[in-house]
N, C-alpha and C positions, 0 to 999 in steps of 0.2 A: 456624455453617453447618448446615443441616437437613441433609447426607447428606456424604461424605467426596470431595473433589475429583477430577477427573479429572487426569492427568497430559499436557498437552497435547502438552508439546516431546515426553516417550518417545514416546507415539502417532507421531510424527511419524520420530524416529530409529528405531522398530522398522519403520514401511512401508519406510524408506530402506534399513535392511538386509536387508530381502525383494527390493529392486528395484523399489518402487513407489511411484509418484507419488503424494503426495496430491493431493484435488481439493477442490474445496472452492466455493459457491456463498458469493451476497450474499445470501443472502434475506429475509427481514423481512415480517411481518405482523403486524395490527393484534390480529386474535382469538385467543386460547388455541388455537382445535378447529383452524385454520387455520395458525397456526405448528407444532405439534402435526403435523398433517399433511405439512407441508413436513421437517419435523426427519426424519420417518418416509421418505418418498420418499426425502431425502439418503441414510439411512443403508441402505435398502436398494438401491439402485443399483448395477449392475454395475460398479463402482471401489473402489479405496481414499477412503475420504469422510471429513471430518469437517466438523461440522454447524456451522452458523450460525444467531445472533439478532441481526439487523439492527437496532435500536433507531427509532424514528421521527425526523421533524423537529421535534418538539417538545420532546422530552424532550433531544436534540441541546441545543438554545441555553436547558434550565431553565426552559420555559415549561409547566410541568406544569396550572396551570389550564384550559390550553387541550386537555390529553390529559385531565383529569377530566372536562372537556363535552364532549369528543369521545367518551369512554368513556360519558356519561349518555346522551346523545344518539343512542348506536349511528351515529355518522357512522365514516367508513373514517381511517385513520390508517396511514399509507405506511410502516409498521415496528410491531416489538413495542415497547410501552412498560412495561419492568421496571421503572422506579421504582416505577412509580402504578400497575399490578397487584398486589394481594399475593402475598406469598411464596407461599402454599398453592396459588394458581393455577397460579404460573409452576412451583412442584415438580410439580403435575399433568399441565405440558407438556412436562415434561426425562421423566417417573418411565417407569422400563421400556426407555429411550432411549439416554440417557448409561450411559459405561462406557470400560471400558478399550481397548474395542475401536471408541467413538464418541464423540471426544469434542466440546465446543460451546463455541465461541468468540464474543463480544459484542462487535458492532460496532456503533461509536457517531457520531463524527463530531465530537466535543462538547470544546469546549476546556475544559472544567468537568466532567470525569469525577466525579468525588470521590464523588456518590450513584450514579452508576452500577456505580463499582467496587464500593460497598457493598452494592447491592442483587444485583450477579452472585456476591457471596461469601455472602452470607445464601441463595442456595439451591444451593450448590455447584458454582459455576462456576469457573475459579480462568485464564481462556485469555481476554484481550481485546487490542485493539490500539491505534495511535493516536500520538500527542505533541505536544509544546508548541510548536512549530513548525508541522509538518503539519496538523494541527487545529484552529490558528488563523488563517495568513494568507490561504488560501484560501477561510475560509466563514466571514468575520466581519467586524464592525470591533472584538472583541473588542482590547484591547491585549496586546498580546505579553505586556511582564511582568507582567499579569494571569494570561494562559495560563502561562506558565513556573510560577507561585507556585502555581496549581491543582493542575497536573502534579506537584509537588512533594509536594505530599501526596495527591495518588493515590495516587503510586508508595509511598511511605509505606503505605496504604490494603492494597495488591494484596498485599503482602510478608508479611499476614497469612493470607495462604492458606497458608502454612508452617503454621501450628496444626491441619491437617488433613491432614499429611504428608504435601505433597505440592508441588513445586516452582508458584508461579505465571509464567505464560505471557504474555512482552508481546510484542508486533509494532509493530515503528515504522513507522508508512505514510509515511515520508520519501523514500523512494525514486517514490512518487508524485506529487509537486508539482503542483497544477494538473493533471493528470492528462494535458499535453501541451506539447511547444515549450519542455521546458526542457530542455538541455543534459545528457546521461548525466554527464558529469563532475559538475557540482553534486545531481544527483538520489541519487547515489552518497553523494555529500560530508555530506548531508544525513542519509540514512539511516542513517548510520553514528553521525554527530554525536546525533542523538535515541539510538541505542545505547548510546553511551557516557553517554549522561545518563540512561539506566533502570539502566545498571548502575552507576553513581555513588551511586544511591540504594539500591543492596542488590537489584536483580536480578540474577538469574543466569541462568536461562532465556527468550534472547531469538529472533525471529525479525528479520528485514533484508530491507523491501520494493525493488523493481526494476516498474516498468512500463513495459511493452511499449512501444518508442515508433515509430519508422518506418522504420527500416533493421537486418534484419536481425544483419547484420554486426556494427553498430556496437553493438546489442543485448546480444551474446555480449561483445563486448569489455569493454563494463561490468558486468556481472554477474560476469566472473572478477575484474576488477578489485575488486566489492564482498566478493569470497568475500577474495582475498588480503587487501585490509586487514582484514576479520575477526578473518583467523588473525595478524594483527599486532597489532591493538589490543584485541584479546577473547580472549588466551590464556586464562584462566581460566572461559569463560565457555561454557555450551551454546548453540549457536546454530544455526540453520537461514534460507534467504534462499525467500521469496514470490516468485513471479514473478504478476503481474497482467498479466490480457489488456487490449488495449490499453484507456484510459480516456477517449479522445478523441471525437471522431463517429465511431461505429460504422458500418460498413458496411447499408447498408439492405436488402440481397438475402440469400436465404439461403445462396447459395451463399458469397458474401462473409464473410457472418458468421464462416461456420465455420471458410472459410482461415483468417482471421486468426487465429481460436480454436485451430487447428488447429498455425497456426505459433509461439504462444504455447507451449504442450506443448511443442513440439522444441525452443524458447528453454529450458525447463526442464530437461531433458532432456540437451542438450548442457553446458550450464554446471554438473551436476549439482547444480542445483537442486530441493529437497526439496517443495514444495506451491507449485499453481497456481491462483489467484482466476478462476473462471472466469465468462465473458460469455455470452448465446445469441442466437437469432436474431431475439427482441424488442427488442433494448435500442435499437434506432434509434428506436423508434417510440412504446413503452408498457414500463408493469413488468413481465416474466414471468411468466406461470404456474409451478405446481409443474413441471407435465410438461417446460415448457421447461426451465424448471432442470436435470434430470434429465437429460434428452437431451443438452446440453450435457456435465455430468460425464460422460455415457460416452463424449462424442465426444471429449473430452478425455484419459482415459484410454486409448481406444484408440490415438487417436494419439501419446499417451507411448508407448504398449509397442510402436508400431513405430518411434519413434524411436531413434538412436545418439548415445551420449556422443562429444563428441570428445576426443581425446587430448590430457592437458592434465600438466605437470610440478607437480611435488609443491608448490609455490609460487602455484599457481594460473593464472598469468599473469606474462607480460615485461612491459616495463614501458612501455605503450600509452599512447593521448595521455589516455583517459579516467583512467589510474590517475594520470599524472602531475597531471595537475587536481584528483582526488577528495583525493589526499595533500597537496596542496599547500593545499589548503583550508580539510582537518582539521586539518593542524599548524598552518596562521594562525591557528583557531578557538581551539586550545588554547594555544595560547601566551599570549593574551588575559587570562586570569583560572583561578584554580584551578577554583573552584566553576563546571558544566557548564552550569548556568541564564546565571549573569551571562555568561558568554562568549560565549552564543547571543544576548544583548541588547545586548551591546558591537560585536559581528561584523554584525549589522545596522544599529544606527543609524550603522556607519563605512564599511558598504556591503561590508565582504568576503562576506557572503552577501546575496544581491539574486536575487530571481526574475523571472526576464522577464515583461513581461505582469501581474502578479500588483500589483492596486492596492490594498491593505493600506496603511493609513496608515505601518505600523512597515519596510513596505518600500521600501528608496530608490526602487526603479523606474528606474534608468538600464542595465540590463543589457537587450540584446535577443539572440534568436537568428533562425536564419533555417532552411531544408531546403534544400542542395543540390541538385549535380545528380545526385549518386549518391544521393539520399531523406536523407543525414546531416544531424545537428541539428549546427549550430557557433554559435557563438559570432557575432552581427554587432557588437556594444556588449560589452567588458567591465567597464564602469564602472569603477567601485573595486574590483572583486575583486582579488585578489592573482594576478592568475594572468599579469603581462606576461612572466617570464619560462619559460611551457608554452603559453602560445598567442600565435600569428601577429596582433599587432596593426594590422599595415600592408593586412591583406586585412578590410575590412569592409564590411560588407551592410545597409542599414537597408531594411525592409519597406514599402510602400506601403499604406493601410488595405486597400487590393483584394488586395494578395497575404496581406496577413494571415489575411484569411477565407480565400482557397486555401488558405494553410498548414492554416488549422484542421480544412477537408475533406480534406485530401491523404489520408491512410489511408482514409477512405469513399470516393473515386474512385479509389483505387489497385483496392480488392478488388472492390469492384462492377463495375468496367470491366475487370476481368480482366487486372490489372497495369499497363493504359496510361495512368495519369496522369500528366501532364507535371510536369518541376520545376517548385518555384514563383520560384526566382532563376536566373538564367541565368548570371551572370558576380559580382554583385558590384560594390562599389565599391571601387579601388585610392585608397590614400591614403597 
């Protein structure tokens, strides 16, 4: 590694013991002077920040040919691409930046990290996110125990930023699924399970994604829920939980935008949750500039520091229908098989993990959910999941393709119309 790593997780536990939220953008650009600049604006922003390298969608799915002629060609490229820059570039666009007071995390998308992890360690990055799950059934036909056997020596890969004294940094983006209409109980279930498969392979320093989904309430209730099994199944382990603003159809107004962004922060906030992925008032429409970027982290931050924790016992949470789901999940999962990979592959092709919506070959596809009339995600199909005895199988809901697309806008007609959008199910099917 050219320069000595940053420590991502302390960054993260010293803001926490100050009282501040981290903030934290998606951002991603194609040119050195243009990432470079964005890294620059993140860290000088009126918040607590740490920086981001979005990766593009090439280097994503290992089509690096197509970022060489993108790069020969000076065509634009919708992310940095650290493989296929050299090292001395990409130190040109960290150098004066990174520190213990900034540190930068690599996001990728890529169920085949293995040279990305290597290319963030060769210039001293030691903070990225992702997993074998998350990172495959959403943005592939990648096969699953391809992804798992990947992920496998990644994490092998990442565990070598220890020769530079200093903890490395994963994030499981599990708790994002589809980034919409899946069930807090499995999103939960999820993120935990990729956890416990980073630290199965010798990490220690982990963070546990949660995204924003469409009812407040039910929001908080998973998040405590993902904090308490945490502190159950990751005794040993440093850990911090992401909260992502929502990842579905953004609201298209600006005023919309920023509620929702706005309500993100208090999600964080309330569940004391440590850093917040933050959205702006572009993303309905196009990429972001820097400034939006920017603008967003402060509105984010402002509205953590007038947000209030609530009052929560040392346990985190009672024992809510989310936690009874998410646990009920993890134990089927583990039960399965020792080793963390084969359990993730067994729990799928037997259906106890199944994402609604989500047409991955490796996914059964019989689970659906639906949005009440209080905005809550439930459960309309629970297929094979193991969950008959924590959830109501006699009340089921199956979507018509027209409520579907409702469903998919319901949070961009909620915030844009200034909270009056109708449920998309009214009653349900009794059966």
């Amino acid at each position: 590694m050219s320069r000595a790593a940053v420590d991502f997780g302390r960054f993260v536990r010293t803001a926490r013991q100050a009282g501040a939220l981290v903030v934290q953008p998606r951002m991603g650009f194609g040119g050195p002077a243009e990432m470079r600049a964005g890294l620059t604006a993140t860290r000088n922003a009126a918040a607590t920040t740490a920086g981001t390298i979005t990766l593009d969608s090439y280097t994503r799915v290992g089509d690096l040919r197509a970022v060489e002629a993108a790069l020969r060609d000076g065509a634009d490229l919708n992310g940095y691409p650290i493989v296929s820059h050299p090292d001395a570039v990409t130190g040109r666009v960290l150098a004066g930046l990174v520190g213990d007071d900034f540190p930068v995390q690599v996001r990728h998308g890529s169920a085949n990290p293995v040279d990305i992890f290597r290319a963030l360690l060769r210039v001293g990055l030691s903070a990225t996110e992702g997993g074998p799950v998350s990172y495959c059934l959403p943005y592939g036909r990648t096969p699953l125990e391809t992804s798992v056997r990947n992920w496998d020596r990644a994490c092998e890969i990442l565990c070598r930023a220890r020769e530079s004294g200093v903890e490395p940094h994963l994030e499981t983006f599990g708790g994002c699924m589809l980034g919409q209409l899946c069930p807090p109980g499995l999103l939960v279930a999820i993120s935990l399970l990729e956890a416990l498969f980073f630290h199965r392979h010798g990490l220690r320093d982990l963070s546990v994604s949660y995204a924003q989904q469409t009812n407040a309430a039910q929001d908080q209730e998973a998040v405590l829920a993902l904090r308490r099994l945490c502190a159950e199944f990751l005794p040993d382990t440093r850990w911090h939980v992401v909260i992502y603003t929502y990842m579905g159809m953004y609201p298209a107004s600006r005023e919309g935008a920023y509620q929702l962004l706005g309500q993100a922060a208090e999600l964080a906030v309330a569940t004391g949750s440590e850093r917040l992925i933050v959205k702006t008032e572009a993303e309905a429409s196009r990429i972001p500039t820097i400034a939006e970027n920017v603008a967003a982290l402060e509105y984010a931050a402002g509205a953590a520091r007038r947000a209030r924790p609530i009052l929560i016992s040392g346990d985190f949470a009672e024992d809510s229908q989310v936690y009874a789901e998410a646990r009920t999940l993890v134990e089927a999962v583990l039960n399965l098989h020792d080793d963390m990979g084969k359990a993730l592959l067994i729990a799928f092709r037997r259906g106890f993990l199944d994402i609604p919506y989500c047409v991955h070959p490796d996914n059964m596809g019989r689970t659906r959910s639906y949005i009440d009339q209080r905005g809550r995600l439930r459960w309309g199909n629970i297929g094979l999941l193991p969950l008959r005895d924590v959830v109501d199988t006699s009340y089921a809901h199956a979507l018509s393709s027209a409520e579907l697309l409702r469903s998919l806008s319901y949070v961009r007609r909620k915030f844009d119309e200034g909270g009056s959008a109708d449920p998309i199910s009214a009653q349900g099917v009794h059966r």
